[in-house]
C-alpha positions in Angstrom: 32.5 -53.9 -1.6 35.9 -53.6 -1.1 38.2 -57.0 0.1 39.2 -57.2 3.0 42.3 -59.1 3.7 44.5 -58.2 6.9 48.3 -57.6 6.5 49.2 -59.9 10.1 47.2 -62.0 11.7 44.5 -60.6 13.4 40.8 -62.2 14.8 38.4 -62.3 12.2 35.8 -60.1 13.9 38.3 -56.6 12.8 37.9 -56.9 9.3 34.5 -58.5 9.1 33.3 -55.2 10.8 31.8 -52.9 8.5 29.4 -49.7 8.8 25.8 -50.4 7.1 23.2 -48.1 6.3 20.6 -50.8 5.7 18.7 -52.2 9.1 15.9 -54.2 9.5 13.2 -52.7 11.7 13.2 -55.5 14.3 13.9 -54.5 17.6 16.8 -55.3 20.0 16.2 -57.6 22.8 17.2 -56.0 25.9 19.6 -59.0 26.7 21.8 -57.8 23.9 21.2 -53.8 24.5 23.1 -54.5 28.1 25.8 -56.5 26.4 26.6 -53.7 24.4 26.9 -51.2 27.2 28.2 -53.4 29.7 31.4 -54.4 26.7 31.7 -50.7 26.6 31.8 -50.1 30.7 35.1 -52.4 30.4 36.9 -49.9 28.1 40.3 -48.5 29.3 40.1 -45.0 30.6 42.6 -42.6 31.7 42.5 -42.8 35.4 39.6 -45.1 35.5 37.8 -42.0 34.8 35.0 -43.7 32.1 33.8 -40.2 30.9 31.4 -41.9 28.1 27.7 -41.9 28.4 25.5 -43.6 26.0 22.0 -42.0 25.6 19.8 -44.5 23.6 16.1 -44.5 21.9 14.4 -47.5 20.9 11.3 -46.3 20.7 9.8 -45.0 17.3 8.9 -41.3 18.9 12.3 -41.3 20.6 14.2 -42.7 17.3 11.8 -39.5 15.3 12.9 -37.2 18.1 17.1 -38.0 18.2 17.0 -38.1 14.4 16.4 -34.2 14.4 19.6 -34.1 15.0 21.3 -35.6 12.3 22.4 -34.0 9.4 20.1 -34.2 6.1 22.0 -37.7 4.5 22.8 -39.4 7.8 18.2 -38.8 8.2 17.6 -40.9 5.0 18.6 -44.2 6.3 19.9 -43.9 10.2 16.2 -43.5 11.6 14.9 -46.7 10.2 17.3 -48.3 12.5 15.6 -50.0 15.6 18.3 -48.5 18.1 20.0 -44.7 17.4 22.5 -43.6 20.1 24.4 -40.5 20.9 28.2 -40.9 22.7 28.2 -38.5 25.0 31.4 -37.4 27.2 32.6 -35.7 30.5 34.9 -32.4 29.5 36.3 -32.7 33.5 37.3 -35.0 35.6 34.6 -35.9 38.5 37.8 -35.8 41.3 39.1 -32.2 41.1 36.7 -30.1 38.0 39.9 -29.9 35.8 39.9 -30.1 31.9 40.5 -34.1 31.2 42.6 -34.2 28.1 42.0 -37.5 27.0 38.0 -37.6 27.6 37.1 -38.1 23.8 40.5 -40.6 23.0 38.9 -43.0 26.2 34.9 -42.6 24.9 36.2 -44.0 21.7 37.5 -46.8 23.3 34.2 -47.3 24.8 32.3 -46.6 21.8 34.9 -48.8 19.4 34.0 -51.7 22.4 30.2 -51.4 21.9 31.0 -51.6 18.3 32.7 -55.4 18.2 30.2 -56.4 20.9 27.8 -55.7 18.3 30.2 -57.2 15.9 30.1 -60.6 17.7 26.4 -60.8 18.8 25.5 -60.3 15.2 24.9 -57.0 15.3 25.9 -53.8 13.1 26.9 -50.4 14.1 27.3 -47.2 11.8 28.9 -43.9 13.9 27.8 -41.1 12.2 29.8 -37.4 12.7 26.9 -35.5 10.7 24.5 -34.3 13.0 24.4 -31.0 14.3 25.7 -30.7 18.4 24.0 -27.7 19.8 20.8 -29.9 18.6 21.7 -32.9 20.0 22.5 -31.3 23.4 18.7 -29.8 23.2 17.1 -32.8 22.1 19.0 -35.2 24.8 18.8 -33.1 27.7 22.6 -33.4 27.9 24.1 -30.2 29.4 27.1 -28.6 27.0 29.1 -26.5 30.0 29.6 -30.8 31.2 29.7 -32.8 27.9 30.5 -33.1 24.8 28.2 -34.9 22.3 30.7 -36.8 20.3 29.1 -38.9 17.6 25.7 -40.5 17.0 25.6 -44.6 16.3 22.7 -46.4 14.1 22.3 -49.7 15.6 20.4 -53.5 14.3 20.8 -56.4 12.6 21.8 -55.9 8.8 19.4 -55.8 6.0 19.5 -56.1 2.8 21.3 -53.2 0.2 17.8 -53.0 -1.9 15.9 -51.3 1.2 17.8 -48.2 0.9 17.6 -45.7 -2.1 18.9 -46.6 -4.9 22.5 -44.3 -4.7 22.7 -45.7 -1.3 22.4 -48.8 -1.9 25.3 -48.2 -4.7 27.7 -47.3 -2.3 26.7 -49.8 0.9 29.7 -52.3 1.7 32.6 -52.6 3.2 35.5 -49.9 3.2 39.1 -50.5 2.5 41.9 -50.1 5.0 44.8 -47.8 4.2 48.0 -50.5 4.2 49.7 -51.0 7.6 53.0 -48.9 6.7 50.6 -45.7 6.8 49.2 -46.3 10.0 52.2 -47.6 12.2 55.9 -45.9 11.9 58.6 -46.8 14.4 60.6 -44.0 15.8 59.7 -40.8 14.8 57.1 -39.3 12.3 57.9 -40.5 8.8 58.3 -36.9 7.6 61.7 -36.7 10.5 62.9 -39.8 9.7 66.2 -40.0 7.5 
């Protein structure tokens, strides 16, 4: 596990938030499943347009059935999570059909809200790229002319590093942060700068 010490002061909640792979099997209360989702229906959107949907199994034939989707590694551990999610967003904008530019920047927001809700009610979240879209689309029933199936999101309480597989459970921990300077330039792009 990498440490995690913050360059400027920040809440404790940003660096404590990590990605696991291990879950424990116990299921979500309901309660906390609308916390979530309601933290992520106050993210800013462009226009107040909220283009995210958030399509859910708890289930263990649902969580079988969305895990098809995923790519081979992401299927070794993500399943065994009592909640998988797929982030779903609107391509157009609901008030005039036209391309909306900034649909998957404002689902993030959502999705990066979900994430510290989780965070604080001490939960984890692990959003996963690997997973293949035209299958997700089939197996959610989400049309792909109207959205885009943006990421997929393993969801519980934390477990324990041994209940994975053993080069898994090498690599499970927190990440490090590139430092500050490389994500924040003032002025122009640090390439144009004198």
């Amino acid at each position: 596990m990498s440490e995690r010490i913050p360059e400027a002061d920040v809440d404790p909640m940003f660096p404590g938030r990590w990605s696991p792979r291990a879950y424990l099997p116990e299921p979500i209360p309901e309660t906390q499943l609308r916390s979530l989702f309601e933290a992520a229906r106050w993210a800013p959107s462009s226009g107040n347009e909220q283009p995210w949907l958030f399509v859910y199994a708890t289930s263990v034939a649902d969580r079988e059935r969305f895990a098809t989707a995923l790519n081979d590694g992401n299927r070794r551990w993500a399943p065994r999570a009592p909640v998988l999610l797929y982030v779903c967003a609107r391509r157009h904008w609901t008030r005039n059909g036209t391309p909306n530019r900034t649909y998957q920047f404002d689902s993030g927001a959502a999705w990066a809200s979900l994430a510290l809700q989780a965070q604080l009610l001490g939960l984890s979240a692990h959003g996963m790229a690997g997973f293949d879209q035209h299958k997700a689309h089939e197996v959610l029933g989400v049309p792909e002319d109207t959205y885009e199936v943006i990421a997929a999101v393993a969801l519980g309480k934390r477990a324990d590093a041994s209940t994975l597989p053993p080069d898994l459970a090498a690599r499970e921990g927190a990440s490090g942060r590139k430092p500050l300077a490389e994500v924040a330039v003032e002025g122009a792009f640090p390439a144009r700068k004198p």
